[in-house]
Residue, then its C-alpha position, 0 to 999 in steps of 0.5 A: x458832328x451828328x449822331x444816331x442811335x449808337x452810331x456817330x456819323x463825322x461829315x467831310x465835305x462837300x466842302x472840307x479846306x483838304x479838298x480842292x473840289x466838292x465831295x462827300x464823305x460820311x464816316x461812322x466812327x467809334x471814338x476815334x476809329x473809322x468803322x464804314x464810309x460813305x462815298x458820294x460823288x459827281x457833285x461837280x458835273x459839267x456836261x462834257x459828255x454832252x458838250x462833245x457832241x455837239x463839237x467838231x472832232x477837231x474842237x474836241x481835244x480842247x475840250x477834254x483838255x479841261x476834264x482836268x487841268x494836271x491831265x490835259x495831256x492824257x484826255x486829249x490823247x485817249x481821245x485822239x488815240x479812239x478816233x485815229x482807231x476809227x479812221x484807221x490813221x497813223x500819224x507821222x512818227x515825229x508826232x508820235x514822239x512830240x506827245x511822249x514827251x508832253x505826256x511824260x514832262x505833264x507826268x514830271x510836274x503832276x507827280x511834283x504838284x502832289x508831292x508838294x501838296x502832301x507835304x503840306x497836308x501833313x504840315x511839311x511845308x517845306x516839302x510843299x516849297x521845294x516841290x512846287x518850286x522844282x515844279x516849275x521848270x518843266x511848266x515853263x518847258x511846256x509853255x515854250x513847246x505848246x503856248x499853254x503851262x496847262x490846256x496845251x492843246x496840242x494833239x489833234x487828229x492825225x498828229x500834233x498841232x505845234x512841233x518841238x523845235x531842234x534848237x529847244x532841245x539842248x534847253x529841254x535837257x538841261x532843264x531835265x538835268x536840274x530836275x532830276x538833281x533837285x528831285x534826287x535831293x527832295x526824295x532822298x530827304x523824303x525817303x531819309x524822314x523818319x517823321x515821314x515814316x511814322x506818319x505815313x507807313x501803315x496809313x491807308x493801306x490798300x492791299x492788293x486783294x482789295x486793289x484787284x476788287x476796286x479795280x483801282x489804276x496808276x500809281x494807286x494800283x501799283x503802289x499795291x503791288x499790282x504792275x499795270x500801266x497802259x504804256x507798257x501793257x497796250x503802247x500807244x505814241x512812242x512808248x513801244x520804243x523807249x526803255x523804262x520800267x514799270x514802278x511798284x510797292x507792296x505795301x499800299x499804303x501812303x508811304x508806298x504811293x509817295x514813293x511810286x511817284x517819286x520814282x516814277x519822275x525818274x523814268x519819265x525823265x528818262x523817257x523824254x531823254x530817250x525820246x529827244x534823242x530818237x525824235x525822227x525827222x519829218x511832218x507832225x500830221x496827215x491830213x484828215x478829210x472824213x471820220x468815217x463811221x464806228x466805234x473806237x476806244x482810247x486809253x492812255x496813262x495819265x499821272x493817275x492812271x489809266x484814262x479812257x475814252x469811246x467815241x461812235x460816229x455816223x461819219x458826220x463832223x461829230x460824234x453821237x457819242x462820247x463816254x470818258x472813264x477818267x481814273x479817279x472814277x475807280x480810285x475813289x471807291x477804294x476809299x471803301x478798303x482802305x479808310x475802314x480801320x483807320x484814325x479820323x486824322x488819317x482819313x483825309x490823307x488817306x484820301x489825298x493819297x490817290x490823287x483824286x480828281x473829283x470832277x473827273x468823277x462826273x456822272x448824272x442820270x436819273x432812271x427808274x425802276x426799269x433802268x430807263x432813262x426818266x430825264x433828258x438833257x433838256x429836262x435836266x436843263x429845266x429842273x435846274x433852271x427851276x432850282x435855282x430860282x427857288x433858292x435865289x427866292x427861299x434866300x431872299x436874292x434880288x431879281x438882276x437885270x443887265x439894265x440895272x448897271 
């Protein structure tokens, strides 16, 4: 810990044991109350704005497929859904029905793996055993649609890449059946806690004024109380065509979050039962031969909430352009709200409890007073380069040559 004058300052991060990736948070604190947060992001940058542009359209998804790992599902289809925009096509239903269900069986095990990770945040360690383990079914599930328990892969424009097989899905359904029955079991214990109770209710709260400010998304949102979810409010895939509800808390604060994702697993659950029910006959793509040129924008709900994507072509085999808006871009500032007030020892929680994605965060520009542009992609390259061989000179690292070895 430092300190100014009357002001103790407590660092978290960039690197803190509770955060999987680089971020920084300073807290003034007075004694053991937060009183203001400061919140910085985008230390993990890799250029995959950048890098999309210089892909094909087809390379893209695998790309932004690893934007995030627990989102490689959604990005991949904001993605598409932006490009089918611009070249006004419209897949075969069956692939349409092929992405509903991987987006809701990668919803299944993202709300797992959080769940899991909660419990042991909070020294639950057996909430964190049990979760990961039920986890588990619904990656191997995937593995046998897609090849991939993560990265699938699997969309492209103007369809899907590999289709359900008719005789996976008696397997698919059962393996939902023992998910839904663990999962019923582990919430009912989660739910029953009274520890978990005291522990989480009324930490980190949110309200829903304050929600609306930060304009937070997924299950942040509606875990204040606010009903918004970009399968119900703008459907895209087969959403249009599946019975399901959107699920809220009032209260904002960790408790409402845990349980918002809880029981959404039920309806995603729901929504692959319906879904393999209804799957259509037929192809699982239309052939594309041109992107023609314009603007398009995706959205698709990932597990934490709405993901983003714009695309602009000069109908070459790339776009000039390609901007992502991931959701923890928004959900983190509302750490802002819902840190001030709160105990040093509720503030990482607090932190954890939005899901967040930290280099989904990415952003890097430098621009002056004018808001022009001072560095390009090359400069920044540069700079970079220059950097890093003044540290590797400062800490005394040897030159490395390939001959060496």
């Amino acid at each position: 810990m430092k300190e100014s004058v009357n002001k103790p300052i407590l660092a978290v991060g960039p690197f803190h044991p509770l955060q999987e990736e680089m971020e920084y948070f300073q807290l003034t604190v007075d004694g053991e109350i937060v009183t203001d947060i400061d919140v910085r992001i985008s230390y993990n940058h890799r250029g995959i704005e950048r890098l999309s542009e210089t892909l094909q359209y087809d390379q893209i998804p695998f790309l932004v497929s690893r934007i995030c790992g627990i989102c490689s599902a959604s990005h991949p289809l904001a993605y598409i859904n932006a490009v089918e925009e611009i070249a006004g096509i419209t897949p075969p239903d069956r692939a349409l029905y092929v992405r509903t269900i991987i987006n809701e069986l990668e919803r299944i095990h993202s709300h797992l793996l959080w769940v899991g990770l909660g419990g042991h945040f909070i020294g639950y360690d057996t909430v964190f055993m049990w979760a990961w383990k039920y986890r588990e079914p619904v990656l191997d599930l995937l593995e046998a649609i897609t090849g991939n328990r993560n990265n699938y892969g699997n969309v492209k424009v103007g369809g899907c890449r590999e289709d359900i097989p008719n005789e996976l899905i008696p397997k698919i359904l059962k393996e939902l059946d023992l998910v839904e029955k663990k999962t019923d079991m582990l919430t009912k214990a989660i739910l029953d806690d009274p520890v978990l109770h005291v522990r989480l209710k009324g930490v980190g709260t949110l309200s829903k004024e304050d929600a609306i400010s930060y304009a937070v998304t997924g299950p942040t949102a509606r875990g204040s109380g606010i009903a918004i979810d970009v399968r119900h409010d703008d459907p895209y895939a087969a959403y249009a065509d599946l019975d399901w509800k959107v699920i809220t808390q009032t209260e904002g604060d960790v408790f409402a979050k845990a349980v918002v994702r809880l029981l959404e697993i039920f309806e995603s659950i729901k929504m692959v039962r319906q879904a393999l029910k209804k799957l259509p006959d037929g192809p699982i793509a239309v052939e594309v031969k041109e992107i023609p040129p314009g603007e398009g924008f995706g959205r698709a709900e990932a597990p934490r909430g709405e993901t983003f994507h714009y695309i602009r072509s000069d109908g070459g085999n790339r776009p000039v352009r390609h901007k992502v808006r991931a959701p923890s871009y928004v959900n983190v500032p509302s750490f802002k709200a819902s840190c001030i007030g709160q105990h040093i020892a509720d503030v990482t929680l607090t932190l954890a409890a939005v899901d967040p994605c930290y280099s989904c965060t990415e952003r890097l520009a430098v621009v002056d007073g004018r808001k022009n542009v001072v560095h390009d992609y090359d400069a920044l390259l540069r700079l970079s380069r220059e950097k890093t061989a003044r540290i590797k000179k400062e800490i005394g690292v040897p030159e490395i040559k390939l001959e060496d070895f």
